[in-house]
PyMOL Python script that loads the backbone (N, CA, C, O; Angstrom):
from pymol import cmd

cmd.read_pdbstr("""\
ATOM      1  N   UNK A   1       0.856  -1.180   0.000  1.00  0.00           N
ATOM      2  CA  UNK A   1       0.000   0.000   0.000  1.00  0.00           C
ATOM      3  C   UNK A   1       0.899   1.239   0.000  1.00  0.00           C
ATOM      4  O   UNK A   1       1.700   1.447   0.911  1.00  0.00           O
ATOM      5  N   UNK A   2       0.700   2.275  -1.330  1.00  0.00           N
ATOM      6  CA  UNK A   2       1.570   3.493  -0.962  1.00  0.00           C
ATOM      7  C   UNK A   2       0.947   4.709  -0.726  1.00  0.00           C
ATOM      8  O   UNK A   2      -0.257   4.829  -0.954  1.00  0.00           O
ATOM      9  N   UNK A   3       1.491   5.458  -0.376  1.00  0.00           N
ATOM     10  CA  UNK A   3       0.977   6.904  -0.137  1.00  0.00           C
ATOM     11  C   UNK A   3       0.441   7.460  -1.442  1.00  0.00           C
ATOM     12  O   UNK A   3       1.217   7.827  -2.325  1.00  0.00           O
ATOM     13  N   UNK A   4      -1.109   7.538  -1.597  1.00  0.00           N
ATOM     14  CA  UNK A   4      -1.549   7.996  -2.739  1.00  0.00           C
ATOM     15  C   UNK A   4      -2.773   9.132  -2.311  1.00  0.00           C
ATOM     16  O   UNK A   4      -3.625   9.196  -1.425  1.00  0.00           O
ATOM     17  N   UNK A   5      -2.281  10.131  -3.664  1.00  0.00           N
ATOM     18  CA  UNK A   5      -2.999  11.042  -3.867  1.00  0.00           C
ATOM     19  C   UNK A   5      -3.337  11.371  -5.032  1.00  0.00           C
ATOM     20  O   UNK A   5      -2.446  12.002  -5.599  1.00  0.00           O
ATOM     21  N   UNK A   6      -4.167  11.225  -5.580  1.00  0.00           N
ATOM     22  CA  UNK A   6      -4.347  11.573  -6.930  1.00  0.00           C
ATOM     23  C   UNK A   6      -5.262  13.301  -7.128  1.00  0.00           C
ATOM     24  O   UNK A   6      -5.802  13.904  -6.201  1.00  0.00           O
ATOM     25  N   UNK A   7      -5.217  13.616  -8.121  1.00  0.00           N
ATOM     26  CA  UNK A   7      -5.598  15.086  -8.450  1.00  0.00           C
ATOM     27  C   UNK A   7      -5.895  15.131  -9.381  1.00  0.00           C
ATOM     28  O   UNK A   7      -5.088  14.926 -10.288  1.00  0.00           O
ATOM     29  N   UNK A   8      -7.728  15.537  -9.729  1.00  0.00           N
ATOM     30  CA  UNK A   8      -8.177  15.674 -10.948  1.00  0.00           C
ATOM     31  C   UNK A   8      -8.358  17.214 -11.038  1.00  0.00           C
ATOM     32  O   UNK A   8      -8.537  17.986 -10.096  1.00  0.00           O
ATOM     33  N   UNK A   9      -8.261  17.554 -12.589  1.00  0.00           N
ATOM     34  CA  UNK A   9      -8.605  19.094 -13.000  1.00  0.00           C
ATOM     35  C   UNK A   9      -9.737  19.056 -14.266  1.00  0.00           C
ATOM     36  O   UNK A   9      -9.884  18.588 -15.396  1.00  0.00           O
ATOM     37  N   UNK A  10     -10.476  19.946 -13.186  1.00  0.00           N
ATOM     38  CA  UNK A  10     -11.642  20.379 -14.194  1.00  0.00           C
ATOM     39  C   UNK A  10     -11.616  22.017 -14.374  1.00  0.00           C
ATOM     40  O   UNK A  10     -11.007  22.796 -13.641  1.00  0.00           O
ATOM     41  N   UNK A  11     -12.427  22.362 -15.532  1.00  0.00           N
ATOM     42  CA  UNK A  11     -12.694  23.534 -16.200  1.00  0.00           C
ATOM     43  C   UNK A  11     -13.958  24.168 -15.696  1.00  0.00           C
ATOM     44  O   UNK A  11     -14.799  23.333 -16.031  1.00  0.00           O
ATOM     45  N   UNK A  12     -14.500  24.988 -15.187  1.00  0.00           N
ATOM     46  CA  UNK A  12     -15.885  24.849 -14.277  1.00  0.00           C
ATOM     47  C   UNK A  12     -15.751  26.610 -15.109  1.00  0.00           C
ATOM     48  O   UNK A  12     -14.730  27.249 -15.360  1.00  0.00           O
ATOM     49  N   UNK A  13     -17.452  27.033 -15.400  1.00  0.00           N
ATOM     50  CA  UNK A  13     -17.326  28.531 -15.857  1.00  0.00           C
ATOM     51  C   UNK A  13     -18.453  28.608 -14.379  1.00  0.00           C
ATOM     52  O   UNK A  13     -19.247  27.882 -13.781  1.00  0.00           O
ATOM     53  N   UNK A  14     -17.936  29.878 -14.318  1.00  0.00           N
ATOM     54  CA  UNK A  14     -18.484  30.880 -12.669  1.00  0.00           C
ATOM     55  C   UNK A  14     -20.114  31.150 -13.431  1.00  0.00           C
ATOM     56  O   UNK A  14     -20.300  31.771 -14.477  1.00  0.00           O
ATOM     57  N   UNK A  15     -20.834  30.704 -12.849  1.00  0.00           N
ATOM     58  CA  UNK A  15     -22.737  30.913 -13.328  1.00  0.00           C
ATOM     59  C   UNK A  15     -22.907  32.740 -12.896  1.00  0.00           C
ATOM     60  O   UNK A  15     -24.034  33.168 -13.145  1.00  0.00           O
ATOM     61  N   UNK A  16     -22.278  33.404 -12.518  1.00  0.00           N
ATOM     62  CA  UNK A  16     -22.178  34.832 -12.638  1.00  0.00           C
ATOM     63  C   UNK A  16     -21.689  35.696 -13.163  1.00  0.00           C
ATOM     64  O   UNK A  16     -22.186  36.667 -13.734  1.00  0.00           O
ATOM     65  N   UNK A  17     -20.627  35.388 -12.997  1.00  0.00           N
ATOM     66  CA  UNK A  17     -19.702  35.810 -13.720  1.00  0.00           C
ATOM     67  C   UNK A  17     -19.003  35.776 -15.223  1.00  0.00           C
ATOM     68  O   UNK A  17     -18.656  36.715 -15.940  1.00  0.00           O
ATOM     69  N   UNK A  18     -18.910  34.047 -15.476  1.00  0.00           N
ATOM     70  CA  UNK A  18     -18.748  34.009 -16.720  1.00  0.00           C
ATOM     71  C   UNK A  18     -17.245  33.329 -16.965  1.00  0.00           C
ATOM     72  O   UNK A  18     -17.040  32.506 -17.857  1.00  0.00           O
ATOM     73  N   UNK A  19     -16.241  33.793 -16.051  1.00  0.00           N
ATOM     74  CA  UNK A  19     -15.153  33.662 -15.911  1.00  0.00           C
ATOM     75  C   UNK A  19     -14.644  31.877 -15.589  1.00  0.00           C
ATOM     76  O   UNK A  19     -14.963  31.281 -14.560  1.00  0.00           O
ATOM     77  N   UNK A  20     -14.190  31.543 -16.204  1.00  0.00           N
ATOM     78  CA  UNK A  20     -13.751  30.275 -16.000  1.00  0.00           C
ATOM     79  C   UNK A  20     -13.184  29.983 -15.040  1.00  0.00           C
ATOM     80  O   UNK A  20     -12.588  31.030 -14.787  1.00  0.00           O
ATOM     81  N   UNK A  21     -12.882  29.187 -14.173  1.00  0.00           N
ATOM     82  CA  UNK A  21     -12.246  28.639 -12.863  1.00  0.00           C
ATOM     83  C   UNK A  21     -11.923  26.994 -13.111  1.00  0.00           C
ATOM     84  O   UNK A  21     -12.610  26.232 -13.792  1.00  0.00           O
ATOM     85  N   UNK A  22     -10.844  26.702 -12.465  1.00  0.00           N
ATOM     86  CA  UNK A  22     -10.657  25.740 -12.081  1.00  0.00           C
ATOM     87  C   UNK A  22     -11.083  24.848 -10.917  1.00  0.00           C
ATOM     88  O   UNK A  22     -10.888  25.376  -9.822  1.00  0.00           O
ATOM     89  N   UNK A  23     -11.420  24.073 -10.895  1.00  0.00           N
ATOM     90  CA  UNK A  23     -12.111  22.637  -9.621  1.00  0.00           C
ATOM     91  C   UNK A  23     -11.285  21.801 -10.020  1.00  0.00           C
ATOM     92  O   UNK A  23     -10.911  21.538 -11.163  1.00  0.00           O
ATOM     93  N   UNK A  24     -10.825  21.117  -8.420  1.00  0.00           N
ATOM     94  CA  UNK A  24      -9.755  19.933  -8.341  1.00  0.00           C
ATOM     95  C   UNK A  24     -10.418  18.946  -7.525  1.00  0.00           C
ATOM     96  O   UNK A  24     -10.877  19.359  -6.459  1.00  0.00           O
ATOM     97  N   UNK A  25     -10.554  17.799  -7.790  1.00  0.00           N
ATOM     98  CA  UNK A  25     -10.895  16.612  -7.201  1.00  0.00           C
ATOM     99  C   UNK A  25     -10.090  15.657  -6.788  1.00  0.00           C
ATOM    100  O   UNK A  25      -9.516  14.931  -7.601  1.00  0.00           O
ATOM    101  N   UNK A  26      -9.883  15.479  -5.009  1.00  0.00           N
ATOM    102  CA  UNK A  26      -8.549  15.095  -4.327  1.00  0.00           C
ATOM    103  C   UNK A  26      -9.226  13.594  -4.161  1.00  0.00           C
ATOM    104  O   UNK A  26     -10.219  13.539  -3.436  1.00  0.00           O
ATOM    105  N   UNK A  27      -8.824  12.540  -4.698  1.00  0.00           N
ATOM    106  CA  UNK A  27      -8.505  10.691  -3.900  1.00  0.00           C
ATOM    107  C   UNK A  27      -7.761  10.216  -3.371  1.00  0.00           C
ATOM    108  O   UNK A  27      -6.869   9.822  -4.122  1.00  0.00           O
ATOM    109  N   UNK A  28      -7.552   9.935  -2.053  1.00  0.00           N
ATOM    110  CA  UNK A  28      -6.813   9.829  -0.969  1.00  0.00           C
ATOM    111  C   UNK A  28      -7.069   8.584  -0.651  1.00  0.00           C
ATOM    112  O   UNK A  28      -8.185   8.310  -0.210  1.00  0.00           O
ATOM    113  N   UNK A  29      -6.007   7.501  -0.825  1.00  0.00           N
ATOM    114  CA  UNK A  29      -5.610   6.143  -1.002  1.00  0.00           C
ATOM    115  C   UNK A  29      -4.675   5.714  -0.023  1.00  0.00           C
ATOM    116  O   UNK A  29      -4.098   6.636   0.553  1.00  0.00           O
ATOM    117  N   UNK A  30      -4.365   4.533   0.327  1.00  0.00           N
ATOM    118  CA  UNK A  30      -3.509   3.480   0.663  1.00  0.00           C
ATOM    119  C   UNK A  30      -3.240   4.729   1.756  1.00  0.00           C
ATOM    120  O   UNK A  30      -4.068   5.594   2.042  1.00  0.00           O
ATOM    121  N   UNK A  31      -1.733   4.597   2.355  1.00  0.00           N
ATOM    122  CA  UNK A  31      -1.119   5.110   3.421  1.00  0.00           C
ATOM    123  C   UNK A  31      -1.745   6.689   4.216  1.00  0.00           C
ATOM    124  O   UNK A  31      -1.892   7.094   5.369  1.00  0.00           O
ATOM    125  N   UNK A  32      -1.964   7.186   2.911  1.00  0.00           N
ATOM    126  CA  UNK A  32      -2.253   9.015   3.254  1.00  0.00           C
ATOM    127  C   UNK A  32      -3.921   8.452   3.815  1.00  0.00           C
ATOM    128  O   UNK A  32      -4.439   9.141   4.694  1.00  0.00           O
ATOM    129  N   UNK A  33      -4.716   7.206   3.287  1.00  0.00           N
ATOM    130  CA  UNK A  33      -5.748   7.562   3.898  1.00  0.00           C
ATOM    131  C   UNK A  33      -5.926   7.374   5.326  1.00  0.00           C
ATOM    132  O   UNK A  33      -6.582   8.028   6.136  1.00  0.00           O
ATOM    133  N   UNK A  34      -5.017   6.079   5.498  1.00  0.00           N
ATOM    134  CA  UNK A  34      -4.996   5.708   6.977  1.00  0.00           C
ATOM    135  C   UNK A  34      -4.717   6.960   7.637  1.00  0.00           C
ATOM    136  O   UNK A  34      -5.584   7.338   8.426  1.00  0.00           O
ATOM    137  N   UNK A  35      -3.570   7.774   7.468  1.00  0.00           N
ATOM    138  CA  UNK A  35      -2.858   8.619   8.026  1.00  0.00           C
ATOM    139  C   UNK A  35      -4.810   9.526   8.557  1.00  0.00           C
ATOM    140  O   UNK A  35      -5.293   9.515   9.689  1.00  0.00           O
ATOM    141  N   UNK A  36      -5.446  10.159   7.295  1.00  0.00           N
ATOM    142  CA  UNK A  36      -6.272  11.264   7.647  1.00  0.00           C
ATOM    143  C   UNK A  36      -6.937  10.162   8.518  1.00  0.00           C
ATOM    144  O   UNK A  36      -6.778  10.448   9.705  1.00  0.00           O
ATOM    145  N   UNK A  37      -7.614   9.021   8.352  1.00  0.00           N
ATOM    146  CA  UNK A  37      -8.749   8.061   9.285  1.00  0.00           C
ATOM    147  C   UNK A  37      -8.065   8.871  11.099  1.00  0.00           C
ATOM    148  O   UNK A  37      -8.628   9.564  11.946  1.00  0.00           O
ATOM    149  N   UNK A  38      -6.453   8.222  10.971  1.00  0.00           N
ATOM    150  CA  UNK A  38      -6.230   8.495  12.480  1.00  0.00           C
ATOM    151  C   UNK A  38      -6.625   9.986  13.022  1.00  0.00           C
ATOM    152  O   UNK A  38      -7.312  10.232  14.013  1.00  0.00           O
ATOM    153  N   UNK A  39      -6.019  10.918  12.124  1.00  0.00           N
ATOM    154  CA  UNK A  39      -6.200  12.320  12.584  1.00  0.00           C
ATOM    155  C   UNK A  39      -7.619  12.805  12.586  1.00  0.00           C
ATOM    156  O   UNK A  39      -7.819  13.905  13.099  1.00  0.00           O
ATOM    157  N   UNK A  40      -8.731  12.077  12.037  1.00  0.00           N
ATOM    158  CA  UNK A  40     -10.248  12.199  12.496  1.00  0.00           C
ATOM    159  C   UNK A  40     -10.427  11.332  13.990  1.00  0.00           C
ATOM    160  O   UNK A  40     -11.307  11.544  14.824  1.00  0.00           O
ATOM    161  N   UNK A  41      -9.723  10.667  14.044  1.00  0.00           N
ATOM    162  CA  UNK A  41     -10.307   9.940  14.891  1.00  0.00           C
ATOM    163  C   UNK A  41      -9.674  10.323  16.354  1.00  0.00           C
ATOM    164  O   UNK A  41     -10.235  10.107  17.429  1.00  0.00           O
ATOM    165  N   UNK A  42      -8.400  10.933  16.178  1.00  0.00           N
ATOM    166  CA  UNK A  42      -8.009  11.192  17.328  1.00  0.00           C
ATOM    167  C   UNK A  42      -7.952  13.031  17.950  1.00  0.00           C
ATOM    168  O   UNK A  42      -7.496  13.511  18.988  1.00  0.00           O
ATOM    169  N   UNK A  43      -8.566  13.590  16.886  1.00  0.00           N
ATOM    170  CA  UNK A  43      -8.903  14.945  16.899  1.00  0.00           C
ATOM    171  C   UNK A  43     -10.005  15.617  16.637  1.00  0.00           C
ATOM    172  O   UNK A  43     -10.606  15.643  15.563  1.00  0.00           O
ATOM    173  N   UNK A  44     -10.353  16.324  17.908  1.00  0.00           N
ATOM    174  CA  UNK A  44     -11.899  16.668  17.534  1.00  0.00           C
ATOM    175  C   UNK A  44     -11.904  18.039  16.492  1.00  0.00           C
ATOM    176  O   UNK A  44     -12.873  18.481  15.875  1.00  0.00           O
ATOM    177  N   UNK A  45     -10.629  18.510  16.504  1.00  0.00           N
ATOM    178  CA  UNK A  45     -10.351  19.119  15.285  1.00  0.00           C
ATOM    179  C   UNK A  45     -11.240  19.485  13.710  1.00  0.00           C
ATOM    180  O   UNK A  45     -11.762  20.370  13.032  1.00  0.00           O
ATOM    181  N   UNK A  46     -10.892  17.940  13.808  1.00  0.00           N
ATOM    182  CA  UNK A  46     -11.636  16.946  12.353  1.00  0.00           C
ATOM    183  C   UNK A  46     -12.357  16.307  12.539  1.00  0.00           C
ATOM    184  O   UNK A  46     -12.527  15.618  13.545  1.00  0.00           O
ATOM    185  N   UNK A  47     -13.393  16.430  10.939  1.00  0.00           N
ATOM    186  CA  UNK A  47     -14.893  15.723  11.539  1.00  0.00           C
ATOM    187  C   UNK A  47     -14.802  14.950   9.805  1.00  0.00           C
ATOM    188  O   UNK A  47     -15.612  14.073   9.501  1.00  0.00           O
ATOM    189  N   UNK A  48     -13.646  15.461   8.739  1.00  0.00           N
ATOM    190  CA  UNK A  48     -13.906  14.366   7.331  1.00  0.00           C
ATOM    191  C   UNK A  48     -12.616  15.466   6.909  1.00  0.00           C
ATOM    192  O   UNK A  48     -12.165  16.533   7.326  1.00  0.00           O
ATOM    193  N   UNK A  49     -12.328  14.433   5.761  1.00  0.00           N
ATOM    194  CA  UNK A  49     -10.958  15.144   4.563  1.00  0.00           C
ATOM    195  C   UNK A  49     -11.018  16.753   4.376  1.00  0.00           C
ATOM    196  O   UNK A  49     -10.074  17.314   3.818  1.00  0.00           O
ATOM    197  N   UNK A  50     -11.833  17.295   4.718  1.00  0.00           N
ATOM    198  CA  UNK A  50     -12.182  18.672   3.859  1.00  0.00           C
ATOM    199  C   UNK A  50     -11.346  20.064   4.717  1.00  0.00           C
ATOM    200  O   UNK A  50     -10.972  21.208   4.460  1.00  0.00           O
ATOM    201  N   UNK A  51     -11.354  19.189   5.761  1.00  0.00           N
ATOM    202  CA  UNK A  51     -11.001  20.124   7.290  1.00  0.00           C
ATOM    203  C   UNK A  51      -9.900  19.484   6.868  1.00  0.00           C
ATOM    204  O   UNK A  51      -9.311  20.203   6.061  1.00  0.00           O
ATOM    205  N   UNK A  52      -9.263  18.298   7.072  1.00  0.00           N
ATOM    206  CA  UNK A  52      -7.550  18.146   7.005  1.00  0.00           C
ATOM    207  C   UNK A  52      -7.049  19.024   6.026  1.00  0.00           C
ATOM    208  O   UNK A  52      -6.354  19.983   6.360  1.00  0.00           O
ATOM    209  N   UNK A  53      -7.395  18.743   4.580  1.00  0.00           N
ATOM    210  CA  UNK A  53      -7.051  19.197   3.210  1.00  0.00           C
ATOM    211  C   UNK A  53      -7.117  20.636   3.364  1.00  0.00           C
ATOM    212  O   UNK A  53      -6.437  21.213   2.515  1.00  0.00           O
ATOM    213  N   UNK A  54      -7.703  21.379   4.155  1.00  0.00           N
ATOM    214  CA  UNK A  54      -7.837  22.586   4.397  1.00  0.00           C
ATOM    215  C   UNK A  54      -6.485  23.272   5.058  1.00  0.00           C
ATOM    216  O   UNK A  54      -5.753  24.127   4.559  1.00  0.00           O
ATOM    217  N   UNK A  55      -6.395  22.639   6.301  1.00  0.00           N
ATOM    218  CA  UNK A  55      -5.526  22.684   7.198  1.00  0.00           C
ATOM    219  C   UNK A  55      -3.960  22.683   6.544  1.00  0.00           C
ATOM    220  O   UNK A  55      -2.968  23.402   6.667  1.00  0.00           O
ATOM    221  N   UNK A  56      -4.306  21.469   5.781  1.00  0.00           N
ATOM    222  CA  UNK A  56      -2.453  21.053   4.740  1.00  0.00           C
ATOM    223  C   UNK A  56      -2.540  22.142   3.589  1.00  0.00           C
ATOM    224  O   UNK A  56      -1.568  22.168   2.834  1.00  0.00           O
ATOM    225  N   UNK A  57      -3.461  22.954   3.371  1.00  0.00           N
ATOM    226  CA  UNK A  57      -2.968  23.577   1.912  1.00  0.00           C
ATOM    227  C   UNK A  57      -2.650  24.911   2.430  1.00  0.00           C
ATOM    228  O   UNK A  57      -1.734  25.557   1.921  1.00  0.00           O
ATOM    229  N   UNK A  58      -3.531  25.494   3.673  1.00  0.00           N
ATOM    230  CA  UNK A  58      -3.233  26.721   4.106  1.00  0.00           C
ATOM    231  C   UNK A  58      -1.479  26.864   4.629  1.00  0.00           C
ATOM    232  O   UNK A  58      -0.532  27.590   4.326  1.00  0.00           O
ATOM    233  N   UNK A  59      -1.752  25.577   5.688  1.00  0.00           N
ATOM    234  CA  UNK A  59      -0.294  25.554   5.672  1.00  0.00           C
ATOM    235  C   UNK A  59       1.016  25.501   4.891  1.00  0.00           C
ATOM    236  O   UNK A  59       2.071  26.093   5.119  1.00  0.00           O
ATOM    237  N   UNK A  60       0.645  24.518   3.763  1.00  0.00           N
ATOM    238  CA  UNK A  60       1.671  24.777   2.429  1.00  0.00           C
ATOM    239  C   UNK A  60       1.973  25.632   2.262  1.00  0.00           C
ATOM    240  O   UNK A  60       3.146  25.936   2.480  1.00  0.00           O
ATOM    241  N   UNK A  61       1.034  26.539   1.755  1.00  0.00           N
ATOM    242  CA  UNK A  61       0.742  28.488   1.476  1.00  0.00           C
ATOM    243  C   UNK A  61       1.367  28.872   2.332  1.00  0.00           C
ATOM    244  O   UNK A  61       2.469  28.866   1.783  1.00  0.00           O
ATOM    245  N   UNK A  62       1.552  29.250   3.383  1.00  0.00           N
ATOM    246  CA  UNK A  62       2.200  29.733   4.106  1.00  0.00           C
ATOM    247  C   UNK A  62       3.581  29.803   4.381  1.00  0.00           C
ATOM    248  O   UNK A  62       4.258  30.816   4.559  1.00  0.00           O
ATOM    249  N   UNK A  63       4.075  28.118   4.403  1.00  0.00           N
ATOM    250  CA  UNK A  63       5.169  27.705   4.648  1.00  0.00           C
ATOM    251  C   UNK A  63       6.405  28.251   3.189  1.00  0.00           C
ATOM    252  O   UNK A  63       7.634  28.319   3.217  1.00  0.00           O
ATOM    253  N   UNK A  64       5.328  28.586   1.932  1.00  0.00           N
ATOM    254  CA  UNK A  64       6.149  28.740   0.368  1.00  0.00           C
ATOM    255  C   UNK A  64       5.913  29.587   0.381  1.00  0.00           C
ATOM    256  O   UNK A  64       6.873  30.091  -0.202  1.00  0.00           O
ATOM    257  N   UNK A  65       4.988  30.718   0.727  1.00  0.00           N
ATOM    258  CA  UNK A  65       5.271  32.254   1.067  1.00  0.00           C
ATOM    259  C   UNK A  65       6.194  32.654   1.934  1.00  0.00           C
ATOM    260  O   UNK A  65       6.711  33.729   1.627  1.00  0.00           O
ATOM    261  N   UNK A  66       6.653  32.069   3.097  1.00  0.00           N
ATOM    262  CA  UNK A  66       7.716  32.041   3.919  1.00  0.00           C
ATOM    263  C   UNK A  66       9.543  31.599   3.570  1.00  0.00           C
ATOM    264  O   UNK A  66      10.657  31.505   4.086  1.00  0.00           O
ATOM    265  N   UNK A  67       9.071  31.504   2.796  1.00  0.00           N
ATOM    266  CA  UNK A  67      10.690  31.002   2.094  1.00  0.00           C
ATOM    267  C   UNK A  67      11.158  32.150   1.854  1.00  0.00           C
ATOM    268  O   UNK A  67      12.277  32.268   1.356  1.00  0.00           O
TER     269      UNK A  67
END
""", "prot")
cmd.dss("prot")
cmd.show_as("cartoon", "prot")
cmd.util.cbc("prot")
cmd.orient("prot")
């Protein structure tokens, strides 16, 4: 079992605007899923992926603005 993440890209147009945007669709497999199962389970933090994935991208951002 390996650490998997896969990442889909879609083309999505804004229903107001008009402006095209991007939507990404995250699958979280083998090792990385166990990993999020524990951190729901042992943190009331987290209640599903959306709150972790949240948590890891803000932080990314941060950490590569900080360089």
């Amino acid at each position: 079992m390996a650490d998997k993440i896969t990442i889909l890209r879609e083309t999505f147009e804004n229903g107001e605007t008009g402006q095209e945007v991007e939507g990404l669709t995250l699958m979280i497999d083998g090792k990385m899923k166990d990993v999020f199962d524990i951190l729901i389970s042992q943190n009331d933090d987290y209640n599903d992926y959306t709150e972790i994935m949240r948590d890891i991208v803000i932080a990314g951002v941060n950490h590569i603005i900080s360089k």
